[in-house]
N, C-alpha and C positions, 0 to 999 in steps of 0.2 A: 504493500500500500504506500510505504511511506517513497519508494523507488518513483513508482506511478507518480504520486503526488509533487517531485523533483522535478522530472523529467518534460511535466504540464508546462510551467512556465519557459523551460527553454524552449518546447516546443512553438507556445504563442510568439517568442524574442524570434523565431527564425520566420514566422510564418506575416510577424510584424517589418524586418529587413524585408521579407520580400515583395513586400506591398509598398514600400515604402519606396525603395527600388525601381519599380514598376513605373509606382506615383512621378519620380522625379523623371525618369525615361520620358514619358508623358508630356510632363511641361516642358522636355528641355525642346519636342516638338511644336509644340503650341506658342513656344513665345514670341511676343511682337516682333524680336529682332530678326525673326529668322525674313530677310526685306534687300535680297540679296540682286545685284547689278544684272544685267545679259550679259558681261564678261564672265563673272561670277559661276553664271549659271552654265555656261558656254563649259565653261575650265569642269567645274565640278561632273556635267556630263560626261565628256573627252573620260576621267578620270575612271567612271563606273564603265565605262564601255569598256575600254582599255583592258582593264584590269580581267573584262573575261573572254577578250577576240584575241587578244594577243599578251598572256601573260607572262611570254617570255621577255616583254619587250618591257615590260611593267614592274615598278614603278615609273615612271614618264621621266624624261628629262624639258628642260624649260624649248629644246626647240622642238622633240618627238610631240607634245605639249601645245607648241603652236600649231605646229601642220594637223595634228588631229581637230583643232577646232576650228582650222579654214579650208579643212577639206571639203568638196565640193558632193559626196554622195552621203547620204544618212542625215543630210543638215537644211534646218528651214527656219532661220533663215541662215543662207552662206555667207559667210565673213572671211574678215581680211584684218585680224587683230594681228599686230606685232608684239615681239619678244614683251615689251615694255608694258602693256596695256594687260597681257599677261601677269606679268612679275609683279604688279601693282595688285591685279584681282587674289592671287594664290598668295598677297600678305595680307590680304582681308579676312580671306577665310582660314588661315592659319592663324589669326585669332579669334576667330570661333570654333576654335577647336574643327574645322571641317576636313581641314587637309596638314600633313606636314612632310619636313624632309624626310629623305630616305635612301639616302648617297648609300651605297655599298663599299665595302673594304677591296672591291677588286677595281674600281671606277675612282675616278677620279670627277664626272661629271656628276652635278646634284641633280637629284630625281626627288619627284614627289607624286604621295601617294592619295586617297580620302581616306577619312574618316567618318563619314557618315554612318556605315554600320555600326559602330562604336556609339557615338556622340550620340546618335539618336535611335539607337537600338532599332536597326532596320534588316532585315531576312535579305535573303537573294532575289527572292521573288519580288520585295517593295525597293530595291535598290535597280532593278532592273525596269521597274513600270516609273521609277520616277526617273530614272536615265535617261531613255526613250523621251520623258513628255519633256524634258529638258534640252532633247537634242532636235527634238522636231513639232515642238509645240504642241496644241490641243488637239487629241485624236480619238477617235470613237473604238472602243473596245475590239471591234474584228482588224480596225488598224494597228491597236498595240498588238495583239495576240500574233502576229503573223511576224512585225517588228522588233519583239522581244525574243525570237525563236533564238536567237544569237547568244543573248545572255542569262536567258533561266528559260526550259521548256516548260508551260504551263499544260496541265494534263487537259484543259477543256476551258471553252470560254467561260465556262462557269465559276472555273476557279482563279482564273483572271480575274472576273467580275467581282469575285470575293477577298481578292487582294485589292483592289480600286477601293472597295466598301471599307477595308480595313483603315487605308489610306487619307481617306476622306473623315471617319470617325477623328482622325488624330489631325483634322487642318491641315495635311499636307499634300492632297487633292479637294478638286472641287469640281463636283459634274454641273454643266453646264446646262441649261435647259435646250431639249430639242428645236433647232430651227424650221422653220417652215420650206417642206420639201424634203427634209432630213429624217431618213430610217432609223437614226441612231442616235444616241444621247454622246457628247462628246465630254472627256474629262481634261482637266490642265492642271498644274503644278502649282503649288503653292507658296513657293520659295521664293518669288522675286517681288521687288520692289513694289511695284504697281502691275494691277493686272493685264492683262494683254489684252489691245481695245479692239482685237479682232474676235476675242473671245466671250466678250460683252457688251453684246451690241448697246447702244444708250438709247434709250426708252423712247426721247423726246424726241428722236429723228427717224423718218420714216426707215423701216428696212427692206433691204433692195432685192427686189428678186432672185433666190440663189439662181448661182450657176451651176450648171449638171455637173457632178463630179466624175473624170472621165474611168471607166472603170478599169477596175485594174488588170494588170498584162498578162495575160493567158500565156505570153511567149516564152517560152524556155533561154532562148538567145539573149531576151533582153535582160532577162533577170540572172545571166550570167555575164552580163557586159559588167551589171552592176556590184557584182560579188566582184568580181576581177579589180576593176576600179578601188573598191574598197580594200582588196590585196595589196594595189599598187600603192596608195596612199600609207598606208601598215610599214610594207617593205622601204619606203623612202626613209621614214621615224624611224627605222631599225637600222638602216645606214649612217643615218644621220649621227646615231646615238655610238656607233661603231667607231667614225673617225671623230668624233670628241672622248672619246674615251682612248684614242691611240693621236691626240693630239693634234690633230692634224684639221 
């Protein structure tokens, strides 16, 4: 009895850590700060991709870093950020704890990595739906399921749909209401500054007849133009990272 009656309160003390844990996980998603730039988000992207298309190449260095997020296939919108505009974003968020270095003992180049899993206690499957809405903006559930294939396989749109829902509980997505014309409900990320004013149309101004979205490529050809491309832009970062690491 008296074992039992011992063992009750540590039991509560562990079961209070883990709530408690939870609780702060929780907030450290929710808080106002989280109000982060489109280089920001640009970078932080680049970083979750990365880290599962190519992770021999992973942690990044500041120019594998650049080309990843003015490469021209996976990205909407495409940019043209330099080294600087970079190096300025990745010391924002390494004081939000989102990103840090991660030079290796064989490299002399500095590389960095996220933290997002960590800091915000995020899975594979919600690091990979908010990479995506990060890399290509607000997209309707059958476009991430097909666009996320790359970095976490979702067993069914359903459990996509139940990772979005997750997501959305914690303020870190937001479904958008269906537009007129539109089969599907679109979600977008919650991480940056102001919301994206494509993705909330403003009330007080008429809106404009969609345009058909053209549907997507049946062709085998083209949807290997675009894997290649995305090889080619990978292999440049992996060059690039090669002769700064042999000096040259």
């Amino acid at each position: 009895m008296a074992a039992t009656t011992a063992q009750a309160p540590n039991s509560q003390r562990r079961r209070l850590r883990r709530s408690l844990s939870s609780s702060t996980r929780r907030n450290l998603a929710t808080l106002p700060g989280v109000d982060l730039g489109p280089v920001e988000i640009r970078v932080l992207g680049c970083l979750i991709e990365k880290q599962r298309t190519t992770p021999d190449a992973y942690p990044l260095t500041l120019n594998g870093l650049r080309l990843a997020c003015n490469q021209s296939t996976n990205r909407d919108p495409v940019v043209e950020y330099d080294e600087h505009e970079i190096r300025v974003a990745l010391e924002r968020l390494a004081r939000r704890r989102f990103v840090r270095l991660a030079s290796g003992h064989t490299t002399r180049a500095t590389k960095y990595r996220h933290l997002l899993d960590d800091t915000l206690s995020l899975s594979d499957a919600d690091l990979a739906l908010l990479g995506v809405l990060m890399l290509r903006g607000p997209q309707t559930p059958g476009e991430l399921k097909q666009r996320t294939e790359r970095l976490h396989r979702f067993d069914d749109l359903q459990a996509l749909e139940e990772g979005l829902g997750s997501l959305t509980q914690r303020d870190l997505v937001q479904r958008l209401d269906r537009r007129p014309g539109q089969k599907e409900e679109r979600y977008r990320h919650l991480m940056a500054a102001e919301p994206d004013e494509d993705a909330i149309p403003n009330p007080q101004s008429p809106i404009p007849e969609p345009t058909p979205a053209p549907a997507p490529s049946a062709d085998p050809l083209l949807d290997r133009v675009d894997a290649l491309e995305q090889q080619v832009s990978e292999l440049r970062a992996q060059l690039s990272d090669l002769r700064e690491q042999l000096g040259g």
